[in-house]
N, C-alpha and C positions, 0 to 999 in steps of 0.2 A: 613483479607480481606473477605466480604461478596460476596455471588456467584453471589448477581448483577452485583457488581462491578467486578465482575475478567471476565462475560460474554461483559458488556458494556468494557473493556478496549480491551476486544480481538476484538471483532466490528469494534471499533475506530480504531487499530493500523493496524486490516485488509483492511480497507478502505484509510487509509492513506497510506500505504505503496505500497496496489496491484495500489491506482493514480499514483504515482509515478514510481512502476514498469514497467506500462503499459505505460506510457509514453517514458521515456526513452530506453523502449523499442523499441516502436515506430522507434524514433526517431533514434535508431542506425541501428534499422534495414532499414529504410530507406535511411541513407545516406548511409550507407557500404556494403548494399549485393544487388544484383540485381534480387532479386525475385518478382512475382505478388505481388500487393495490396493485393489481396483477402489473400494470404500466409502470406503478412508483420500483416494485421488483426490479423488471426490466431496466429500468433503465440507472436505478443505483449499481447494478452490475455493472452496468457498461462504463459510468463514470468511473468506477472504485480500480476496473481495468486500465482504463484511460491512464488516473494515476499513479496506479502501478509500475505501468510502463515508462511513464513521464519521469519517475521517481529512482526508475533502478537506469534510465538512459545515462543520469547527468551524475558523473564520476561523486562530485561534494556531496549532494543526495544520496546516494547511494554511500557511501563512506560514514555521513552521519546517523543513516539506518543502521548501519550496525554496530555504533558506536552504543547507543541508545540500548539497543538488546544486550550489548557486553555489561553495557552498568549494573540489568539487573541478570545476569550471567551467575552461576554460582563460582566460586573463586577458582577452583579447580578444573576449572576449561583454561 
């Protein structure tokens, strides 16, 4: 594996994973705790980061992130 490619898969799986973190994070922390916006922000950033990180660390994770994006890839890449 060339250093491009093991920088561009960490990118990808950090991006894909920290959307998803951040969202679902969101998402629970707003329907189940009863904190400010400005805190429910706060702190869906920080999880969506969290698994980001988590996501692009663990090689299978990271492999099946950008397997996911190839699918819908246009045919030409």
């Amino acid at each position: 594996m060339s250093k491009f490619e093991l920088v561009f898969d960490l990118i990808i799986a950090f991006i894909f994973f920290g959307l998803i973190g951040t969202l679902g994070g969101f998402f629970a922390l707003l329907f189940w705790s009863g904190l400010g916006f400005d805190l429910i922000l706060k702190l869906s950033v920080a999880i969506g980061a969290t698994a980001g990180l988590l996501g692009a660390a663990v090689p299978f994770t990271r492999k099946s992130a950008v397997f996911v994006i190839t699918l819908f890839a246009p045919s030409g890449w």
